[in-house]
C-alpha positions as CSV (number, residue, x, y, z in Angstrom):
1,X,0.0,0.0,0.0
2,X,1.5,3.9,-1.1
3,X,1.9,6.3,1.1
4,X,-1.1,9.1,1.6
5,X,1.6,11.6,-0.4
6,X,4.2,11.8,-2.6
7,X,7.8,13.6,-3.2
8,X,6.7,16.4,-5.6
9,X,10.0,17.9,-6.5
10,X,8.7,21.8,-7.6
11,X,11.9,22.8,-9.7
12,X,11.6,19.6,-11.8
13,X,7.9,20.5,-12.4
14,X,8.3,23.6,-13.6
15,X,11.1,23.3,-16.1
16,X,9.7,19.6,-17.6
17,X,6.3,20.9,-17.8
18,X,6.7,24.7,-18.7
19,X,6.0,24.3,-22.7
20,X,2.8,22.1,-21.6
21,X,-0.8,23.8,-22.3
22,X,-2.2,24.4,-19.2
23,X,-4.8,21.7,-19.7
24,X,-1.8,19.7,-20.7
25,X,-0.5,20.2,-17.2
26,X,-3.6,19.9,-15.2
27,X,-4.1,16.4,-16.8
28,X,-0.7,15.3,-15.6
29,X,-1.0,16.2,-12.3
30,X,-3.9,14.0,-12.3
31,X,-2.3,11.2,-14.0
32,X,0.3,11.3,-11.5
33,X,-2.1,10.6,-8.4
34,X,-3.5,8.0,-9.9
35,X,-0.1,6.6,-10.8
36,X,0.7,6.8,-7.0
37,X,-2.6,5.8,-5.6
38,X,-2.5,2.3,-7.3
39,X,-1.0,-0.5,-5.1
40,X,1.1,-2.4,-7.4
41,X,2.9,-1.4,-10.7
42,X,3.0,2.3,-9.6
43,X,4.1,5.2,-12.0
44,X,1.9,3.8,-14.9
45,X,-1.1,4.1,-16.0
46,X,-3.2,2.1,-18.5
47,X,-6.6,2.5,-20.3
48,X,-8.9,3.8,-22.7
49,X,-8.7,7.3,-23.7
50,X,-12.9,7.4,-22.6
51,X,-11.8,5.6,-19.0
52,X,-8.9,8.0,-18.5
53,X,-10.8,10.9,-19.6
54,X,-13.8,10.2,-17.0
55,X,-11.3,9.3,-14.1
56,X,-9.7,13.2,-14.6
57,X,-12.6,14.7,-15.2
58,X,-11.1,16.0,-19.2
59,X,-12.7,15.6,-22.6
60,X,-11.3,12.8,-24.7
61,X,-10.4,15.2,-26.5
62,X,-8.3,17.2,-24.5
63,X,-7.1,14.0,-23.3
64,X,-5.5,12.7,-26.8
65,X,-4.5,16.4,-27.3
66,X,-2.0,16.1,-24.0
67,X,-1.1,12.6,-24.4
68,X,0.1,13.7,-28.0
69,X,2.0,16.9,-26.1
70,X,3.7,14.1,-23.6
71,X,5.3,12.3,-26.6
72,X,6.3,15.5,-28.6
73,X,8.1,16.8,-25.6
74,X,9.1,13.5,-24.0
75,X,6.8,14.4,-20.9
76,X,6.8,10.4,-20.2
77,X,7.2,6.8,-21.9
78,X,3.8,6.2,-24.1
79,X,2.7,3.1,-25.8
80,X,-0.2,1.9,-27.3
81,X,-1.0,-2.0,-27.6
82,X,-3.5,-1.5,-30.7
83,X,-7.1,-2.3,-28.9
84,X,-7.3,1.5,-27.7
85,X,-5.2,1.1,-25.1
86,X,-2.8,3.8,-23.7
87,X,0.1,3.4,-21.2
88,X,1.6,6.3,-19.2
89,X,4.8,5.7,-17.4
90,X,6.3,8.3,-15.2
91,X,10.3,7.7,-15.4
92,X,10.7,9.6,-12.4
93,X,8.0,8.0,-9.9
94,X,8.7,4.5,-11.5
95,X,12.5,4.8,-10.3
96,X,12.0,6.2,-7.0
97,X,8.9,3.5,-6.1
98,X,12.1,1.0,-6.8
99,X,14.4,2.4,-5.2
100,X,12.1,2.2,-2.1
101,X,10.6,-1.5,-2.9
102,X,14.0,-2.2,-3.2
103,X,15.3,-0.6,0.1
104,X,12.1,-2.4,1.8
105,X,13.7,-6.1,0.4
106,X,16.8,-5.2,1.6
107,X,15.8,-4.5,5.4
108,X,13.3,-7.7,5.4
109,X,16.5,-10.0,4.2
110,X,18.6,-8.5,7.1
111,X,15.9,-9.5,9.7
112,X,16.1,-12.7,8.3
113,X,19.8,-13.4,8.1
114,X,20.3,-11.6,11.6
115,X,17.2,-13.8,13.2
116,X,19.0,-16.6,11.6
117,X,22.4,-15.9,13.3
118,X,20.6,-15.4,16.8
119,X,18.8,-18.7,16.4
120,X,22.0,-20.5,15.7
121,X,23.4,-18.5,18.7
122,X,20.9,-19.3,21.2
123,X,19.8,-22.7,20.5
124,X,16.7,-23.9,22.0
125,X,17.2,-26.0,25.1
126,X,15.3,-29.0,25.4
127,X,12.4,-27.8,23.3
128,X,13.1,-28.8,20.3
129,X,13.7,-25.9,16.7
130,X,12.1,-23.5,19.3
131,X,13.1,-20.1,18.1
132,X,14.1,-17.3,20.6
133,X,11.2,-15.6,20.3
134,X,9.3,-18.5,21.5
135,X,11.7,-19.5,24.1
136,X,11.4,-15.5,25.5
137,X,7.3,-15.6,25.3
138,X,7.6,-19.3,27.3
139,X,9.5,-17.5,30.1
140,X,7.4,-14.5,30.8
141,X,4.5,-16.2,31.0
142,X,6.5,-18.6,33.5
143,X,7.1,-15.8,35.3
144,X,3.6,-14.3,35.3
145,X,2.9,-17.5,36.8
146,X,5.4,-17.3,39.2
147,X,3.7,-13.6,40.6
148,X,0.1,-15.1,40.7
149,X,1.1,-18.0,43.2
150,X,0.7,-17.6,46.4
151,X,4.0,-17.0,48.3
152,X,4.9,-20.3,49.9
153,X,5.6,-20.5,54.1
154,X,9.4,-19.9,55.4
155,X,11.3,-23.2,55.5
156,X,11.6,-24.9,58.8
157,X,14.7,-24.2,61.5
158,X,15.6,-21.4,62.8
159,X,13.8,-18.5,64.6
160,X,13.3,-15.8,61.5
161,X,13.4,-16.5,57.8
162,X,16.1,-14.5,55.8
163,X,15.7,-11.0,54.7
164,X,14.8,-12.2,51.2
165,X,11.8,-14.4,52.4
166,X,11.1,-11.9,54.7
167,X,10.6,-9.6,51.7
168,X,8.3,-11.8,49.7
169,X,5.4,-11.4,52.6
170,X,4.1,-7.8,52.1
171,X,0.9,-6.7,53.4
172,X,-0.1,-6.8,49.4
173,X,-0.2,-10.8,49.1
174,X,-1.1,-12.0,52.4
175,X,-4.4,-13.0,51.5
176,X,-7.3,-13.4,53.8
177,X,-6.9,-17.6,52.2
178,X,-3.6,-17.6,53.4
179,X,-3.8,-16.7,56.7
180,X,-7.0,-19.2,57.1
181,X,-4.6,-22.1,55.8
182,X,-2.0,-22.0,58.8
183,X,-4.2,-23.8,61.1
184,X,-1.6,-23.2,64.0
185,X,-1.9,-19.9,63.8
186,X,-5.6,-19.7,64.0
187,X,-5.3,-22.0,67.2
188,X,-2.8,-19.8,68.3
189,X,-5.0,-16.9,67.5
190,X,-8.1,-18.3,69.5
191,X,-6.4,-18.7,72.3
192,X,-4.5,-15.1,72.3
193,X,-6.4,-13.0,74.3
194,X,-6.5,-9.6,72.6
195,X,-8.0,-9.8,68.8
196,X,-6.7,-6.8,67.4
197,X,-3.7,-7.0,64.5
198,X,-4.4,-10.3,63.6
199,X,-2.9,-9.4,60.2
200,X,0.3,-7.8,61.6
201,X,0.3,-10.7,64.1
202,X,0.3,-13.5,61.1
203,X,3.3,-11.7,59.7
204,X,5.3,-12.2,62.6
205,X,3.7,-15.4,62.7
206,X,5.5,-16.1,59.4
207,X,8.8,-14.5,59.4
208,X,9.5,-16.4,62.4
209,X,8.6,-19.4,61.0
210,X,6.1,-20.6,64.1
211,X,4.0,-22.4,62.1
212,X,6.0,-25.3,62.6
213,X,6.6,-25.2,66.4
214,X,5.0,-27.1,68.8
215,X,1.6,-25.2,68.6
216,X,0.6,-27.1,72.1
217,X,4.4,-25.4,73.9
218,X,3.0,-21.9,72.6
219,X,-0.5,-22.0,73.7
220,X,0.9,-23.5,77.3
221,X,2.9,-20.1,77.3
222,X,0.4,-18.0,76.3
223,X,-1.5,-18.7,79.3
224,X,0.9,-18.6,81.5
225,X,2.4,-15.0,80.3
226,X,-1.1,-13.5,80.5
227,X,-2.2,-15.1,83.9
228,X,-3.6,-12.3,85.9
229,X,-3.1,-9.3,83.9
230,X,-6.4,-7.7,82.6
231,X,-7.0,-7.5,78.9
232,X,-6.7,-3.9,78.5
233,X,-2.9,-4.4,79.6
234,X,-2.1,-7.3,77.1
235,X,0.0,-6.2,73.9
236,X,-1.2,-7.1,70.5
237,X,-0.4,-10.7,68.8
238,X,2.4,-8.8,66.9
239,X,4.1,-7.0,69.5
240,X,4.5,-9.7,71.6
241,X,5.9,-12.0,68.7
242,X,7.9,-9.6,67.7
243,X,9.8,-8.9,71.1
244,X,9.9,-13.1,71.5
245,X,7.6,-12.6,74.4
246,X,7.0,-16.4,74.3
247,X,10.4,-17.3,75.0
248,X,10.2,-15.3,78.5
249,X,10.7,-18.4,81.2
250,X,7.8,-18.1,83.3
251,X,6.3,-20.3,86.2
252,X,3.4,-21.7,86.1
253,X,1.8,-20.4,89.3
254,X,3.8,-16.6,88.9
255,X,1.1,-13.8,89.4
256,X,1.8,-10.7,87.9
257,X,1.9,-7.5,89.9
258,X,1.6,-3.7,88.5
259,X,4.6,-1.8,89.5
260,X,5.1,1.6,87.8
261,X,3.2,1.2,84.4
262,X,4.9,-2.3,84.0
263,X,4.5,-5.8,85.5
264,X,7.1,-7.0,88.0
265,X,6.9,-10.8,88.2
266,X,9.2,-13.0,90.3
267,X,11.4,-9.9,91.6
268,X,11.7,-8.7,87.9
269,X,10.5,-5.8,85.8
270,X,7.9,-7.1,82.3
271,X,7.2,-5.4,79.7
């Protein structure tokens, strides 16, 4: 498909078509955008004097009239095939539509030699002829994958995760499914006395990797840390997983007392 315009170079108009008749020249121009509007075989036109005199809108007989004026003063190539037919060829528009189908060949072979040299430098692996461009569409839509799934719990051992675990389990993707699916933290949840954070509490939950303590050892402490003290005194779930509250040896039987804004138990100062 041409372009909407076309080069129109004014200095060769005027001197090649200066000893034209003026309807003479306004038939040219026309013939020219009709040469340039056609999608193949552009810079020529073929017909009928009656078919190219009703496309430009001239008498037939103004029409023979130039076409004799093009020869006489070598305006452009015209031939006759002996049934009525007349071909104009525009030298100028011919050569430059060539140079640029030619131009367009050139580029489309260099995409093709140069995706032939990157498929022979980056072989498909275990796929088969997959070309790169495959190969690179495969592994983003891995990836897209990847960032749908749910992040998967810490691995086991140790108190915390590392900071890049730690890092996967933003606010953002701790669904309300997966906090429901730790059932030791829901246990652990029920039985904590203060239900406020429980979000910020299942983080810590997380990052520390409780989930796969002794959930029975953590309840047991939970009731003993909190013996006594009055619920508007308990920290939230995250604060107190957060400051390893639950690994505070306490007894059994210990009552907290309230000394000075905190909670002195066994001869020493709680938070």
């Amino acid at each position: 498909m041409s372009l909407p315009w076309f080069k129109f170079d004014t200095a060769a108009w005027i001197q090649d078509t200066r000893v034209l008749s003026p309807v003479a020249k306004g038939f040219w121009i026309d013939v020219l955008c009709f040469m340039w509007k056609k999608d193949d075989d552009q810079g020529s036109l073929s017909g009928p004097v009656p078919m190219l005199a009703r496309i430009t809108g001239t008498p037939e007989s103004d029409v023979i009239a130039s076409i004799e004026e093009f020869e006489i003063f070598n305006i452009c190539d015209v031939s006759r095939d002996g049934h009525g037919t007349v071909t104009l060829v525009s030298r100028r528009m011919s050569r430059l539509c060539k140079e640029r189908n030619d131009a367009a060949e050139r580029q489309r072979n260099k995409r093709k030699r140069d995706k032939a040299a990157k498929d022979a430098e980056n072989p498909a692996d275990g796929h088969g002829d997959v070309t790169p461009d495959v190969t690179d569409r495969r592994k983003k839509e891995e990836g897209r994958r990847k960032k749908e799934e749910p992040p998967k719990p810490p691995v086991p051992g140790g108190r915390t995760s590392g900071p890049k675990d730690r890092d996967k389990w933003t606010k953002k993707q701790l669904s309300a499914e997966q906090v429901d699916a730790y059932p030791n933290f829901q246990r652990w949840w029920k039985a904590y006395p203060v239900k406020k954070g429980k979000r910020l509490a299942f983080e810590a939950w997380v990052k520390r990797g409780l989930e796969f303590e002794d959930i029975d050892v953590l309840v047991k402490k939970l009731a003993q840390h909190h013996k006594g003290v009055e619920p508007e005194f308990v920290p939230h779930g995250s604060t107190y997983l957060n400051q390893y509250r639950d690994e505070d040896d306490l007894q059994p039987d210990s009552k907290p007392k309230r000394s000075g804004g905190r909670y002195q138990i066994d001869g020493e100062l709680g938070a």
